[in-house]
Chimera marker file (.cmm) of the C-alpha trace (Angstrom):
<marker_set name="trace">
<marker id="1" x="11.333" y="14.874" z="-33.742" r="1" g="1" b="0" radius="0.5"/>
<marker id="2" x="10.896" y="11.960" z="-31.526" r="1" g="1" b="0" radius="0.5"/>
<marker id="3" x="11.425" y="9.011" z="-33.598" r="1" g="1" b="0" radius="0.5"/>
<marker id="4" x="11.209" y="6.179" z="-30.406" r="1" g="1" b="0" radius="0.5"/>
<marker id="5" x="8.333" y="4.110" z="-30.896" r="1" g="1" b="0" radius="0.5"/>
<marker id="6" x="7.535" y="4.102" z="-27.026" r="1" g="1" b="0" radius="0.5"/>
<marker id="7" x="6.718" y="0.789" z="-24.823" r="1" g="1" b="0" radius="0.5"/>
<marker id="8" x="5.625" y="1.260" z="-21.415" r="1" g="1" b="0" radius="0.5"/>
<marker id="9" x="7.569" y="-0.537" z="-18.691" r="1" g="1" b="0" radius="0.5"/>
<marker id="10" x="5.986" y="-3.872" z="-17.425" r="1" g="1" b="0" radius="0.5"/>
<marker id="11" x="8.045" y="-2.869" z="-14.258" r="1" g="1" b="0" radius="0.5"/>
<marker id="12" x="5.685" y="-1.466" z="-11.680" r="1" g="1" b="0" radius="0.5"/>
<marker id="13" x="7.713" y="0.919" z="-10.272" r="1" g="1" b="0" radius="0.5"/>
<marker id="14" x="8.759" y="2.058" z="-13.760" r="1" g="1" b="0" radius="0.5"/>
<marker id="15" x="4.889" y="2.547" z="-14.735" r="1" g="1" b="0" radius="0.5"/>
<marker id="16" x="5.129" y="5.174" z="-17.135" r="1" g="1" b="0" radius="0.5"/>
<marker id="17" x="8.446" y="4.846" z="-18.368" r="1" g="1" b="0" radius="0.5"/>
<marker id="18" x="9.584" y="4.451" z="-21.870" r="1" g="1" b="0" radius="0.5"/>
<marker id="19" x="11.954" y="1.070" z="-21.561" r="1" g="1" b="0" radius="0.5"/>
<marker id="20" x="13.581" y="1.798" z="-24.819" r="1" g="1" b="0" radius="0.5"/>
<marker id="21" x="14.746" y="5.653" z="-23.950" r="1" g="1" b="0" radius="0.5"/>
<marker id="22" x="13.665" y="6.192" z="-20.645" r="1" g="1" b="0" radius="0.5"/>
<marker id="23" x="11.441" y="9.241" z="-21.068" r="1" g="1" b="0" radius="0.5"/>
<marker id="24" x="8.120" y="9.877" z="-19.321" r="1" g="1" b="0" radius="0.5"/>
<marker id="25" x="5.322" y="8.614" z="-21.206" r="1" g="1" b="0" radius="0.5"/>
<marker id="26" x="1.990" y="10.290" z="-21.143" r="1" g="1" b="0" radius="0.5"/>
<marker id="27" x="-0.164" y="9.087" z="-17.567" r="1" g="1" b="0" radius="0.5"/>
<marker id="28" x="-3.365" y="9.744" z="-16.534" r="1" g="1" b="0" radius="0.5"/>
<marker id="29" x="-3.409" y="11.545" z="-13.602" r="1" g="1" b="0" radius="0.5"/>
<marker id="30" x="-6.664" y="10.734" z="-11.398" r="1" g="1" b="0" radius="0.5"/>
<marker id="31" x="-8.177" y="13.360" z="-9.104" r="1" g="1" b="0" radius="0.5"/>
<marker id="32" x="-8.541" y="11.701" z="-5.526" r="1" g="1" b="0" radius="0.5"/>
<marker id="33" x="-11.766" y="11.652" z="-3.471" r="1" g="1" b="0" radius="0.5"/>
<marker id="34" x="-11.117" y="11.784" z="0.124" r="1" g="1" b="0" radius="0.5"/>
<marker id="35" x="-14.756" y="11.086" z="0.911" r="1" g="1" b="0" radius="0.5"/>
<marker id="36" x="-14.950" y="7.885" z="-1.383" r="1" g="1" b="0" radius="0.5"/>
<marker id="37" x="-11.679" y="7.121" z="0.098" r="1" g="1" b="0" radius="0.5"/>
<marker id="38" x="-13.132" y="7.440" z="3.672" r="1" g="1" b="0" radius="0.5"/>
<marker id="39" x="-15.776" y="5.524" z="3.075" r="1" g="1" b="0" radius="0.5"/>
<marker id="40" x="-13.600" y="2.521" z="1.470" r="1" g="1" b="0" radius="0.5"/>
<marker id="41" x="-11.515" y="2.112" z="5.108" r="1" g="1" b="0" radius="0.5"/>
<marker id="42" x="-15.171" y="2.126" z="7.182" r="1" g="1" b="0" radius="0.5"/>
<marker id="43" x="-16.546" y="-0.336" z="4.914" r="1" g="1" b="0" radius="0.5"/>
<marker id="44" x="-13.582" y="-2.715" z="5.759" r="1" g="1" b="0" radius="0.5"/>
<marker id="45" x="-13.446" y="-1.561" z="9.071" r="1" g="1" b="0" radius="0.5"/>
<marker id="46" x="-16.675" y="-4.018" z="9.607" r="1" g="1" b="0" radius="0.5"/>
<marker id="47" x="-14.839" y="-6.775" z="8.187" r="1" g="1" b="0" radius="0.5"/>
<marker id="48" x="-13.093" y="-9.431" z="10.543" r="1" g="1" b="0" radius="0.5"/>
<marker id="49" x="-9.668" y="-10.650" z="9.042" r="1" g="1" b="0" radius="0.5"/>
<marker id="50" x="-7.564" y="-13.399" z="9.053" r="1" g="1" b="0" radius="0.5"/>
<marker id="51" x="-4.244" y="-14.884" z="8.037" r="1" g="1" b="0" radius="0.5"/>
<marker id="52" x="-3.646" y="-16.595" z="4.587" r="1" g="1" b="0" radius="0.5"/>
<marker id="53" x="-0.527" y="-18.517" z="5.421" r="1" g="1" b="0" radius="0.5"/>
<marker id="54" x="1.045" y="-16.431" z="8.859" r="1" g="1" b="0" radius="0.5"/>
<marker id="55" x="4.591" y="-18.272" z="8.477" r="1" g="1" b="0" radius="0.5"/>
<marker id="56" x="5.142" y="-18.322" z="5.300" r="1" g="1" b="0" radius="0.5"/>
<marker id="57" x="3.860" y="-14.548" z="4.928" r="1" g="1" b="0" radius="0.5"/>
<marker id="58" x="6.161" y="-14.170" z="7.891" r="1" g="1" b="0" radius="0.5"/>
<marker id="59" x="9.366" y="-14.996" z="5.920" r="1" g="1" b="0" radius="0.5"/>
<marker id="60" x="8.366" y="-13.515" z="2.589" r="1" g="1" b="0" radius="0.5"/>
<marker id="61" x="8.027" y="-10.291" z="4.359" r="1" g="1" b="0" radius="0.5"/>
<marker id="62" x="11.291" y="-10.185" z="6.622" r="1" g="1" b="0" radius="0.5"/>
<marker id="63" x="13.161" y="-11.214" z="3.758" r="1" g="1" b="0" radius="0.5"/>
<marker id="64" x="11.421" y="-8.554" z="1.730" r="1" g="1" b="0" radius="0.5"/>
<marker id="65" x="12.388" y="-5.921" z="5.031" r="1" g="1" b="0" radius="0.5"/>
<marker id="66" x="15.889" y="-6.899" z="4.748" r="1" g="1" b="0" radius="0.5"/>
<marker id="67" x="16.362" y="-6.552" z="1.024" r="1" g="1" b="0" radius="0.5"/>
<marker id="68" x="14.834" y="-2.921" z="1.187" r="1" g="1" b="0" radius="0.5"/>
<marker id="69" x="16.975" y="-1.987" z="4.083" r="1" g="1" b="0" radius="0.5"/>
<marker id="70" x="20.351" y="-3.178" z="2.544" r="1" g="1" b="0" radius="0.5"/>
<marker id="71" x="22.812" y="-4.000" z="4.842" r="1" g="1" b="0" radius="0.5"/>
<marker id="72" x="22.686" y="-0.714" z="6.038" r="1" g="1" b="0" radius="0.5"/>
<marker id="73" x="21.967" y="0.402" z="9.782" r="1" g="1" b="0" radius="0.5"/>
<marker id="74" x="19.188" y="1.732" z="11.451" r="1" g="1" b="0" radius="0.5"/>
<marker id="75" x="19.794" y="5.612" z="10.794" r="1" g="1" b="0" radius="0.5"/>
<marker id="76" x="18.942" y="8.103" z="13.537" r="1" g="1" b="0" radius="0.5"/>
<marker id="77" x="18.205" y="5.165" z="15.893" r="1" g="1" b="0" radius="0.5"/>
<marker id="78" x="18.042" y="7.413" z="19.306" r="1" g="1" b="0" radius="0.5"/>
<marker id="79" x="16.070" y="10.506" z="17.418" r="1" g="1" b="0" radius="0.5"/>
<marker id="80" x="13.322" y="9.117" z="15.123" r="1" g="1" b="0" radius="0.5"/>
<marker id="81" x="10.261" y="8.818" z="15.727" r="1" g="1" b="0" radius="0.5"/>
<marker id="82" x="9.352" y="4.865" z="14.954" r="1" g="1" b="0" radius="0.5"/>
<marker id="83" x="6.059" y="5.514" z="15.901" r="1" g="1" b="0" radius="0.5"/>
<marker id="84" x="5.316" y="8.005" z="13.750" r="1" g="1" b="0" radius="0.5"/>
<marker id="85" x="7.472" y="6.388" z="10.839" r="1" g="1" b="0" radius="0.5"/>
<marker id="86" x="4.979" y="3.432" z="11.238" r="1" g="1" b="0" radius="0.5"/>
<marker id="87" x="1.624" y="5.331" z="11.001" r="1" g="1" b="0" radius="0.5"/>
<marker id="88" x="3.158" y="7.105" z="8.249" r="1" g="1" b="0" radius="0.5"/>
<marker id="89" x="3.453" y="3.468" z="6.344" r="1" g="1" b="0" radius="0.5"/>
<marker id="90" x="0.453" y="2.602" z="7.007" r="1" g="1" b="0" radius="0.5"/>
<marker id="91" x="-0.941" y="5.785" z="5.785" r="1" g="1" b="0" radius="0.5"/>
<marker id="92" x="0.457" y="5.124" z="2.292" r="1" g="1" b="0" radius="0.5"/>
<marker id="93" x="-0.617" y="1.303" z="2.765" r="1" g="1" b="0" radius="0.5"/>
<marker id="94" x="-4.097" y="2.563" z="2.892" r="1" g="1" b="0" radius="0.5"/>
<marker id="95" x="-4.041" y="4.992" z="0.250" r="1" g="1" b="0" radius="0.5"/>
<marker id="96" x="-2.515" y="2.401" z="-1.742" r="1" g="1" b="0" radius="0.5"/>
<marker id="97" x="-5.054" y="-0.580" z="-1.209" r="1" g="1" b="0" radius="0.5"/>
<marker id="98" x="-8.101" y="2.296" z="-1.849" r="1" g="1" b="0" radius="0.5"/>
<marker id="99" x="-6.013" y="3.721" z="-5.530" r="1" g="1" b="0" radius="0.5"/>
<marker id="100" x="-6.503" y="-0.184" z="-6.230" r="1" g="1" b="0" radius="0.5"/>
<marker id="101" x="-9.998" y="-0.538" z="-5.511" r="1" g="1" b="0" radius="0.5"/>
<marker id="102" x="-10.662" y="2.439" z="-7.304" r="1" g="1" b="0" radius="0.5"/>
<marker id="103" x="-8.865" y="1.459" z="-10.466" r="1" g="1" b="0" radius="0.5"/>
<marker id="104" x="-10.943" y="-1.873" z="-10.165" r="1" g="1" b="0" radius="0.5"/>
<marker id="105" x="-14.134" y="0.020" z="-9.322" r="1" g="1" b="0" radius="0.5"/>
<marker id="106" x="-13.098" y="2.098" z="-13.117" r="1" g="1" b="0" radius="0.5"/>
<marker id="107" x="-13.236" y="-1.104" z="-14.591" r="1" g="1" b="0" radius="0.5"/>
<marker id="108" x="-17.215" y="-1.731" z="-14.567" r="1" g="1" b="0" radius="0.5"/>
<marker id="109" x="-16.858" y="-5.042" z="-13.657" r="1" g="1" b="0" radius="0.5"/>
<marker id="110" x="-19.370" y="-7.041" z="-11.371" r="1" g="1" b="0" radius="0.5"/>
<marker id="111" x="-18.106" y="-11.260" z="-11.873" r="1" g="1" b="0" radius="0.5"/>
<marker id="112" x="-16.897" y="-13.273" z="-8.834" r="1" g="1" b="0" radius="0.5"/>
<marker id="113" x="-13.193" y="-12.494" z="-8.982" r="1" g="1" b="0" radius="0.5"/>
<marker id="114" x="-13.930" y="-8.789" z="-8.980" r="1" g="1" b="0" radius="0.5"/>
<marker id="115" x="-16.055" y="-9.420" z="-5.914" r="1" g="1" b="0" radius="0.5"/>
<marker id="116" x="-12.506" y="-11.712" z="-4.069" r="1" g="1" b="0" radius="0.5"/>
<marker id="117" x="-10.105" y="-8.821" z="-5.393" r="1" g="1" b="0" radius="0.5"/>
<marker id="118" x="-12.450" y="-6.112" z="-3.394" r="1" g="1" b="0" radius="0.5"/>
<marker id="119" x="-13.203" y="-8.176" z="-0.593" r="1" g="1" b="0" radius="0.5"/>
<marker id="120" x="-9.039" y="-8.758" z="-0.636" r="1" g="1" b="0" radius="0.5"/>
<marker id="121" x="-8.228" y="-5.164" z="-0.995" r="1" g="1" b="0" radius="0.5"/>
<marker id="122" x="-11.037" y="-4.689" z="1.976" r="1" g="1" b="0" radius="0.5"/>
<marker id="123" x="-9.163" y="-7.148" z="4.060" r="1" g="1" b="0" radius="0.5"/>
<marker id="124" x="-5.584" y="-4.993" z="3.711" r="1" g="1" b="0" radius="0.5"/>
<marker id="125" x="-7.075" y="-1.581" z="4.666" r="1" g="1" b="0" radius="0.5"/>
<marker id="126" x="-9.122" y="-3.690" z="7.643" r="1" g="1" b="0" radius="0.5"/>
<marker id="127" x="-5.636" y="-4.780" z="8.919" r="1" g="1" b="0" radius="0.5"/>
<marker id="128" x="-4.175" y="-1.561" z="8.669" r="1" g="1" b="0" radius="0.5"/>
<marker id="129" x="-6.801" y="-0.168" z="10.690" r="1" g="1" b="0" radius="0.5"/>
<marker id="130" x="-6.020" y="-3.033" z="13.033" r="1" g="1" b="0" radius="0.5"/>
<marker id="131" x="-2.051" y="-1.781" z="12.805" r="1" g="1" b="0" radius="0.5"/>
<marker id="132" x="-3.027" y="1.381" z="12.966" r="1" g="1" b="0" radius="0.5"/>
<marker id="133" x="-4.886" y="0.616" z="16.441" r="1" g="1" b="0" radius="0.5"/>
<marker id="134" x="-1.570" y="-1.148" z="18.061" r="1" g="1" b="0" radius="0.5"/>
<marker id="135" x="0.677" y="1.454" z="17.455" r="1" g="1" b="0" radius="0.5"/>
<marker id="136" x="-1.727" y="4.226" z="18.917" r="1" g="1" b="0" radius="0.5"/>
<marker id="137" x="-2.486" y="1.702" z="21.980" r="1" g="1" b="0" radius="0.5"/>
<marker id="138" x="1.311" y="1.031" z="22.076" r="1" g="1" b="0" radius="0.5"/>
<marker id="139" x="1.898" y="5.068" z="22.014" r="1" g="1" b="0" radius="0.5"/>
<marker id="140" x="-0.016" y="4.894" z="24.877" r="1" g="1" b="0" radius="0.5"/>
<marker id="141" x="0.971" y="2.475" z="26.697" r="1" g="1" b="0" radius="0.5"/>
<marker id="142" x="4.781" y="4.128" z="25.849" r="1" g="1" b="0" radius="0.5"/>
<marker id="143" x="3.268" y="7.930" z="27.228" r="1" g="1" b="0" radius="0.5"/>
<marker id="144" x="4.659" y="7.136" z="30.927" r="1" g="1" b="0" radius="0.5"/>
<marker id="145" x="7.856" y="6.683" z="30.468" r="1" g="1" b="0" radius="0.5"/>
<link id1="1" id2="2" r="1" g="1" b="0" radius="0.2"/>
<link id1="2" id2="3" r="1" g="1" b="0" radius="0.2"/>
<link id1="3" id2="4" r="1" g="1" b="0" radius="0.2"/>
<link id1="4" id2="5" r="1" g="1" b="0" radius="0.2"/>
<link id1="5" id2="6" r="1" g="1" b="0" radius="0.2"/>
<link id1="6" id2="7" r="1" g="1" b="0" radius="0.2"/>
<link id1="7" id2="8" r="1" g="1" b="0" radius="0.2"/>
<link id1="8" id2="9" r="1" g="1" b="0" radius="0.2"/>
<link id1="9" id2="10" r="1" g="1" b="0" radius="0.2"/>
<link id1="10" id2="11" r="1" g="1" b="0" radius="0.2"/>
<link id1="11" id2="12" r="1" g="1" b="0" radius="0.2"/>
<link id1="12" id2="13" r="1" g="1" b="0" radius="0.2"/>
<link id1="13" id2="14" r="1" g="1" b="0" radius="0.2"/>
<link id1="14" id2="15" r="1" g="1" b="0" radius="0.2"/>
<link id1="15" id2="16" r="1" g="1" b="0" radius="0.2"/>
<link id1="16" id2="17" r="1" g="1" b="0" radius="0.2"/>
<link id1="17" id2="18" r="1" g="1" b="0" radius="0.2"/>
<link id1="18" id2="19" r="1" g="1" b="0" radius="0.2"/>
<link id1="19" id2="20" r="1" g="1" b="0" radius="0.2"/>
<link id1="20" id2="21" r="1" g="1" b="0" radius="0.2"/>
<link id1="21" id2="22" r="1" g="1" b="0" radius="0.2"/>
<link id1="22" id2="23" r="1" g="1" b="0" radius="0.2"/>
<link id1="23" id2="24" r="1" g="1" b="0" radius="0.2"/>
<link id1="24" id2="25" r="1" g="1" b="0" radius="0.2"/>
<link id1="25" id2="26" r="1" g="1" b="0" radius="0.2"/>
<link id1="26" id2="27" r="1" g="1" b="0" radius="0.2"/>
<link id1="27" id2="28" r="1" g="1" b="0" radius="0.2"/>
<link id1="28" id2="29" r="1" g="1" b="0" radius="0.2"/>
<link id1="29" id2="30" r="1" g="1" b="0" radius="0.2"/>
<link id1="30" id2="31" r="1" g="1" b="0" radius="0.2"/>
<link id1="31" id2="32" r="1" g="1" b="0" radius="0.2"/>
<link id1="32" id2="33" r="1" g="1" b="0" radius="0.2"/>
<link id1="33" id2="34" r="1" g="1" b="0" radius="0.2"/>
<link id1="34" id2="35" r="1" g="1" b="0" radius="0.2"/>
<link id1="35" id2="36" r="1" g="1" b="0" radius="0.2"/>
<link id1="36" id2="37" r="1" g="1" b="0" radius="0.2"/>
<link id1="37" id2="38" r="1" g="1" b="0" radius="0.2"/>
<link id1="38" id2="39" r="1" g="1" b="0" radius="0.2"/>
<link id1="39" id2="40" r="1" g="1" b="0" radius="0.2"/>
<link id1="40" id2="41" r="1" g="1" b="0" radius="0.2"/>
<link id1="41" id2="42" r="1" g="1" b="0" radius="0.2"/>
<link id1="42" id2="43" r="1" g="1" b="0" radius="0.2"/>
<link id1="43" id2="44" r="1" g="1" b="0" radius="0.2"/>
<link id1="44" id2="45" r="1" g="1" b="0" radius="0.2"/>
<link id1="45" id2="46" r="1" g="1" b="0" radius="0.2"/>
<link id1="46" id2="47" r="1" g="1" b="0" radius="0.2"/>
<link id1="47" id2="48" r="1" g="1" b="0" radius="0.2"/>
<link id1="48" id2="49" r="1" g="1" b="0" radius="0.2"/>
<link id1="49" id2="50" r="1" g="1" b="0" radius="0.2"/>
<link id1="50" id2="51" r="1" g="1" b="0" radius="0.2"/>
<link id1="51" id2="52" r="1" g="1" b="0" radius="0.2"/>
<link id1="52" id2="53" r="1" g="1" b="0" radius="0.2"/>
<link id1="53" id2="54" r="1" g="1" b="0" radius="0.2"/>
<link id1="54" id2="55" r="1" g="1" b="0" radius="0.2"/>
<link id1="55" id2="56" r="1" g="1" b="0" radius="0.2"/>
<link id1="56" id2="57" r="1" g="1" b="0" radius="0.2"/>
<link id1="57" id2="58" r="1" g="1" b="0" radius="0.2"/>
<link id1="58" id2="59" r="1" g="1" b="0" radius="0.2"/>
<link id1="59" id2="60" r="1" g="1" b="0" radius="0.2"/>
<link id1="60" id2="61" r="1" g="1" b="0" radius="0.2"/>
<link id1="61" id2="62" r="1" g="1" b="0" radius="0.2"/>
<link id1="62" id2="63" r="1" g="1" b="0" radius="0.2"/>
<link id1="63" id2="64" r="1" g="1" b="0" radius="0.2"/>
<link id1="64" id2="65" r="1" g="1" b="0" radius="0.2"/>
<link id1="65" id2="66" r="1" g="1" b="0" radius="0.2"/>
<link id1="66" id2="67" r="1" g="1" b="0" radius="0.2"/>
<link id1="67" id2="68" r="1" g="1" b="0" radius="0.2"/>
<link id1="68" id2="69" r="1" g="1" b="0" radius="0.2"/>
<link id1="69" id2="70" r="1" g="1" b="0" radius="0.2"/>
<link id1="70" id2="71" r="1" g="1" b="0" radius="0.2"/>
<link id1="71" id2="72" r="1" g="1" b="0" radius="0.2"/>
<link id1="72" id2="73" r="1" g="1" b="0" radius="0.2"/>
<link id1="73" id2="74" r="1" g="1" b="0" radius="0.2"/>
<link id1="74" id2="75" r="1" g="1" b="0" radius="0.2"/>
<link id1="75" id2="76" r="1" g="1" b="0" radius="0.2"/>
<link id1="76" id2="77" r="1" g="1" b="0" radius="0.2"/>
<link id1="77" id2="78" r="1" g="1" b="0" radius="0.2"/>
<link id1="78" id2="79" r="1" g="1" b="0" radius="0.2"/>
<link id1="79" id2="80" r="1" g="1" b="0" radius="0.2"/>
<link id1="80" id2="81" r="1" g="1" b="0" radius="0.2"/>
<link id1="81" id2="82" r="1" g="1" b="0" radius="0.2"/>
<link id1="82" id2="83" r="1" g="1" b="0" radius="0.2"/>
<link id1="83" id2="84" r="1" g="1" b="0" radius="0.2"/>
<link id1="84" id2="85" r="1" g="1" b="0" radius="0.2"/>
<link id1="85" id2="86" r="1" g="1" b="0" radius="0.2"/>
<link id1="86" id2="87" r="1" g="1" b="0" radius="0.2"/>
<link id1="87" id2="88" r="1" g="1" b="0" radius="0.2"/>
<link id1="88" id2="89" r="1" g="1" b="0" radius="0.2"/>
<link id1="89" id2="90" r="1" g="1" b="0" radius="0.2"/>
<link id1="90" id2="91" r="1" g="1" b="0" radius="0.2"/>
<link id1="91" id2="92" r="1" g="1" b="0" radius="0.2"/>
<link id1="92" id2="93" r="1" g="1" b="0" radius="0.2"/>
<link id1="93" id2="94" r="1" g="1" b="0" radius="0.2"/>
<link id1="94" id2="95" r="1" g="1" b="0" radius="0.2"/>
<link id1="95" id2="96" r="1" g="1" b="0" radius="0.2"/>
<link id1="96" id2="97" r="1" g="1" b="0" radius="0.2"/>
<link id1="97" id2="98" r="1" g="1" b="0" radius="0.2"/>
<link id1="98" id2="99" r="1" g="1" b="0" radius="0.2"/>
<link id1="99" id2="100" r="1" g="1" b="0" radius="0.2"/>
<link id1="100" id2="101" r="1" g="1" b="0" radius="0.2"/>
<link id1="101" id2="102" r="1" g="1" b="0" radius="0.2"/>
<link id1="102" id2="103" r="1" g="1" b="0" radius="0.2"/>
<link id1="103" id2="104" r="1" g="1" b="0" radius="0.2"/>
<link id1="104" id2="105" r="1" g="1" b="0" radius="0.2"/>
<link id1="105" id2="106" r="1" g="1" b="0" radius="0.2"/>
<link id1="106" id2="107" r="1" g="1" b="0" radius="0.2"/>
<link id1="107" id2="108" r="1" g="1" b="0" radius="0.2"/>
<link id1="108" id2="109" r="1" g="1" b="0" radius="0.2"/>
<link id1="109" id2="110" r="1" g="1" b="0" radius="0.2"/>
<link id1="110" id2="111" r="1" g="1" b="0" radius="0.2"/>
<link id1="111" id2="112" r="1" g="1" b="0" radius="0.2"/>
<link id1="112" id2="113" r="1" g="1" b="0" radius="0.2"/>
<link id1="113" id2="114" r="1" g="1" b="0" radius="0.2"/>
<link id1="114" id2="115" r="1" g="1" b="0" radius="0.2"/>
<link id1="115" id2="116" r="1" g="1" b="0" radius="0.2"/>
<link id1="116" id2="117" r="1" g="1" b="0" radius="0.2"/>
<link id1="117" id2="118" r="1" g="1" b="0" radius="0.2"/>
<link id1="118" id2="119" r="1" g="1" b="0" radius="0.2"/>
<link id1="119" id2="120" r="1" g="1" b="0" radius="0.2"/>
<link id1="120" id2="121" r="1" g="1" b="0" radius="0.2"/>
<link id1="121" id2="122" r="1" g="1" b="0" radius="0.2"/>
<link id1="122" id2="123" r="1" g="1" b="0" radius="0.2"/>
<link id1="123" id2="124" r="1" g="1" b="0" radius="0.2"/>
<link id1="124" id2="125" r="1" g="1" b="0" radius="0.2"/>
<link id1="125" id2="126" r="1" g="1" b="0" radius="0.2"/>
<link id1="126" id2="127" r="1" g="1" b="0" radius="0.2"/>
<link id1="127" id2="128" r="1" g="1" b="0" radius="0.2"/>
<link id1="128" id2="129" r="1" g="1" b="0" radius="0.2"/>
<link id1="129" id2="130" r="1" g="1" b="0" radius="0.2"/>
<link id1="130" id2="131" r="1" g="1" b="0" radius="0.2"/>
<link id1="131" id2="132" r="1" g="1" b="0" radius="0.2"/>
<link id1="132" id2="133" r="1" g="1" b="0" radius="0.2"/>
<link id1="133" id2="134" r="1" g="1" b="0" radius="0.2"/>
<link id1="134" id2="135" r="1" g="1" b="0" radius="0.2"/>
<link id1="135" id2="136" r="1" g="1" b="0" radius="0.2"/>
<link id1="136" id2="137" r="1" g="1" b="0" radius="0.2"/>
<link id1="137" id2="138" r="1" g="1" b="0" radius="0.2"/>
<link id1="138" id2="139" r="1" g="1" b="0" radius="0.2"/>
<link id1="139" id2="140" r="1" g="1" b="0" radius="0.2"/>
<link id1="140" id2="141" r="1" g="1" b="0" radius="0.2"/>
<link id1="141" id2="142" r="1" g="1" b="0" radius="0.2"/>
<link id1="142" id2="143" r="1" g="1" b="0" radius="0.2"/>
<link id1="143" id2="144" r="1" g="1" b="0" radius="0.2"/>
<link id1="144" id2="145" r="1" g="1" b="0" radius="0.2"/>
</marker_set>
């Protein structure tokens, strides 16, 4: 008999995790919905974006590059694709930004700072599509040599 009285990990990356004996607790898995998904990334597509704070973003998120890449080197430097690594990141950054927005969609909410947290989550898959766009016209520009 399990006699643990399970607490979920306040860890996000440990979402679903008993902290006390490290077993899986019970999740709720959610079916996706390509379509709603779809139509999520067009409706930011319309938006214009801008920057919040560019140099201090800029630090947090080279310091944030360098923790997650250890001191370690770039592996398979001559052989990878780095295109194709990058549209694969942003990929996930846009499936990640529309699992938000649908979590906050589940919540029934309709007060101001559910409207900024959409029109936020709007703004990251509008500059992914905007990343997404460089890299292809940087593939491009690349198919020459």
């Amino acid at each position: 008999m399990d006699e643990c009285q399970h607490q979920p990990s306040h860890n996000p990356r440990q979402r679903g995790i008993c902290v006390k004996c490290g077993r899986s607790l019970p999740i709720r898995d959610k079916e996706r919905d390509p379509a709603a998904e779809r139509a999520l990334t067009l409706e930011a597509a319309q938006l214009t974006t801008g920057l919040y704070d560019p140099v201090a973003t800029a630090e947090w998120l080279s310091r944030f590059s360098e923790e997650r890449m250890h001191d370690g080197p770039w592996r398979e430097f001559d052989s990878r694709d780095w295109v194709q690594e990058g549209l694969e990141e942003l990929a996930d950054n846009r499936n990640y930004a529309c699992a938000e927005m649908l979590r906050l969609q589940e919540l029934g909410r309709d007060d101001e700072d559910y409207w900024a947290q959409v029109m936020a989550l709007k703004y990251v898959i509008a500059q992914t599509i905007t990343l997404t766009d460089a890299w292809f016209r940087y593939r491009e520009l690349r198919k020459d040599e």
